[in-house]
C-alpha positions in Angstrom: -94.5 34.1 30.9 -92.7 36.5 32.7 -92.0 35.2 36.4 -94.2 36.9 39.6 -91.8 37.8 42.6 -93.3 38.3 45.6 -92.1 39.0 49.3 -92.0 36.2 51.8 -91.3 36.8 55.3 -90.1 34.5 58.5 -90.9 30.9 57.9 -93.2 31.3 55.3 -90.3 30.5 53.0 -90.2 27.1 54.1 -92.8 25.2 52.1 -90.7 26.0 49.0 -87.5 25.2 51.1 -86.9 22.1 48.3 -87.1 24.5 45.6 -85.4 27.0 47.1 -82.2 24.1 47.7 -83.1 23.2 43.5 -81.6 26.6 42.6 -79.1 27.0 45.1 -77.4 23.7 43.2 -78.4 25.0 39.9 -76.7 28.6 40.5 -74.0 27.7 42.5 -72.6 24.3 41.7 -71.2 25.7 38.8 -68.5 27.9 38.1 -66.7 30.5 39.6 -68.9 29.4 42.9 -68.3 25.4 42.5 -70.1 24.1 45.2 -71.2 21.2 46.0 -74.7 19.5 46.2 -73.7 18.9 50.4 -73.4 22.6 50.1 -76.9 22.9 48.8 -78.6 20.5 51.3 -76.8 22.3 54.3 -78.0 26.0 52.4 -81.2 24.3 52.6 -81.1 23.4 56.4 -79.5 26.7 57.1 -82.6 28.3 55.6 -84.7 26.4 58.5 -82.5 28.3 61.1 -82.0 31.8 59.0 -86.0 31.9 58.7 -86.2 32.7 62.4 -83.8 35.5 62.2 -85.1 39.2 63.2 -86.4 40.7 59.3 -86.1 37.5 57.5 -87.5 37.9 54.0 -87.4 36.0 50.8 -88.1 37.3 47.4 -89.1 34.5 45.0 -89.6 34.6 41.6 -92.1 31.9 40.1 -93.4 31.3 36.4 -96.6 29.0 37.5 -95.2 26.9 40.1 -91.8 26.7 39.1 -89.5 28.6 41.1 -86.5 30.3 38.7 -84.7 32.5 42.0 -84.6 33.7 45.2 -83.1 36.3 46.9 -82.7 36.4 51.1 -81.5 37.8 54.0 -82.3 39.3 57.8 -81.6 42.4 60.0 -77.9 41.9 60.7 -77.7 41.7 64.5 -75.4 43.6 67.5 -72.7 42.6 68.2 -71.5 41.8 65.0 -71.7 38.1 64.1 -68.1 36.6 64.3 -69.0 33.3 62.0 -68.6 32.3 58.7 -67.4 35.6 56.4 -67.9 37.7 59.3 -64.4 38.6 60.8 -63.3 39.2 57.1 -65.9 42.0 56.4 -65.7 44.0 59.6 -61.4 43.8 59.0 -61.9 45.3 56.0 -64.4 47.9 57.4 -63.0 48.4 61.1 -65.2 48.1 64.4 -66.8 51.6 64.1 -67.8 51.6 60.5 -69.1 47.9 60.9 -70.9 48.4 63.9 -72.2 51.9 62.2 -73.4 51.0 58.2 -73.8 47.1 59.0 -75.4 46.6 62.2 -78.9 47.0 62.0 -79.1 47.4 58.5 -80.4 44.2 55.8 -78.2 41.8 54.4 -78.8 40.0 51.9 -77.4 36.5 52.6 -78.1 35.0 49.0 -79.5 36.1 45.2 -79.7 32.4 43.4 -81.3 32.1 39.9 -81.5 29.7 37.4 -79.1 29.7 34.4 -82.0 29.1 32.3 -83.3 32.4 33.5 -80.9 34.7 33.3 -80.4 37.9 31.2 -84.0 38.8 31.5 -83.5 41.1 34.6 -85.0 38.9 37.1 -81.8 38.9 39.6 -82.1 42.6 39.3 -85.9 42.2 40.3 -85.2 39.8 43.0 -82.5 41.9 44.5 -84.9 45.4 44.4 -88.1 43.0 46.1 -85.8 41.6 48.6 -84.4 45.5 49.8 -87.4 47.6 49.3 -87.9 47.7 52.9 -84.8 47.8 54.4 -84.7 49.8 57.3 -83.9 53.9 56.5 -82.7 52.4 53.1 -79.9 50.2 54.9 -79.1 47.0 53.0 -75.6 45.3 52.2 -73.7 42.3 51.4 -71.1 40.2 50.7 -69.7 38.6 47.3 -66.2 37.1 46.3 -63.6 39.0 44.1 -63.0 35.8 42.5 -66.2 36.5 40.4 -66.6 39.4 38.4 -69.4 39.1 37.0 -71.1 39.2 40.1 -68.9 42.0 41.2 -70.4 43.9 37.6 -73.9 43.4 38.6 -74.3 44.9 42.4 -72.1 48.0 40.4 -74.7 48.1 37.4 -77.5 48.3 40.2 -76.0 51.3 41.6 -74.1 49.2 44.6 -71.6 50.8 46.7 -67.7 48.3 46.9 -67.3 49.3 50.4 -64.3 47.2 50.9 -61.3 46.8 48.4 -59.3 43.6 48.8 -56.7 42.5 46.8 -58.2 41.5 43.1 -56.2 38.5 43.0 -57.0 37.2 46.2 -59.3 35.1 47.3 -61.4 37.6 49.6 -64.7 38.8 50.1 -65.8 42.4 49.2 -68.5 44.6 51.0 -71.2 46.2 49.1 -73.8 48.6 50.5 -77.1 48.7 48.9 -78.1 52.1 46.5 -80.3 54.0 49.2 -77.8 53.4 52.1 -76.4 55.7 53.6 -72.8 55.5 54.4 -72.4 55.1 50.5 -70.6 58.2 49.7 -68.5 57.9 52.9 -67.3 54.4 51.6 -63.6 54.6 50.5 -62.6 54.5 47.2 -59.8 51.7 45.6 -56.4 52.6 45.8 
């Protein structure tokens, strides 16, 4: 059966906030993410807060009633948020490039699927569902350099690296979404 993704917006992503925590473990408590199943259950409480942010939406991908992924994320507000991987993206951008290709624009917070459903396009799905609508085709995010292969699939779906840490670090890279754009203005690695 090939899994239906649809669109969800505000809180109407909460009744399948259990599931929703069920991925989050299953795609990130393994390698190269290794987190924890606390850091599932607070993703899940986060997701109680996020859902009242300004654009929330939620693609989720079912087969029947069991939910394979997920993708989310909100209008990013002004000013620029100054929490969690925050300061390290608008460092790597600067204040007026932040504040001009972020602000405004959709980030996606989180892409989550199942390793029992992967290689059948359906992060690729969720990720497209999740952006159609992002304002004047403005949608970015964040991902680590510590994991390639995630780093390979926002480039294979035509994703902008808008920021260039060091590749043996342990930082957090910008990417702006295929329609944005500020993507041919977006610096090039050294």
């Amino acid at each position: 059966m090939v899994p239906a993704v649809r669109v969800l917006h505000g809180d109407g992503v909460l009744p399948h906030a259990d599931a929703l925590r069920s991925v989050y473990a299953d795609a990130f408590c393994a390698p190269p993410w290794n987190e924890t199943e606390e850091s599932a259950a607070e993703f899940a409480e986060r997701l109680r807060h996020d859902a009242r942010r300004p654009g929330f939406s939620t693609a989720l991908a079912q087969a029947g009633r069991e939910v394979l992924g997920f993708a989310c994320g909100w209008t990013t507000p002004r000013p620029f948020p100054v929490d969690r991987c925050y300061p390290q993206a608008a460092a790597g951008l600067g204040a007026r490039r932040t504040e001009d290709w972020l602000c405004g624009a959709f980030e996606v917070d989180e892409l989550a699927v199942r390793p029992g459903a992967h290689g059948h396009g359906l992060a690729a799905r969720l990720l497209d569902a999740v952006t159609a609508d992002a304002p004047e085709g403005r949608s970015w995010l964040l991902t680590s350099v510590q994991s390639p292969r995630a780093m390979a699939f926002y480039e294979r779906r035509d994703w902008t690296q808008a920021t260039h840490p060091s590749p043996d670090g342990k930082g957090i890279v910008v990417f702006l979404g295929p329609r944005h754009p500020a993507r041919g203005l977006a610096p090039l690695p050294l």
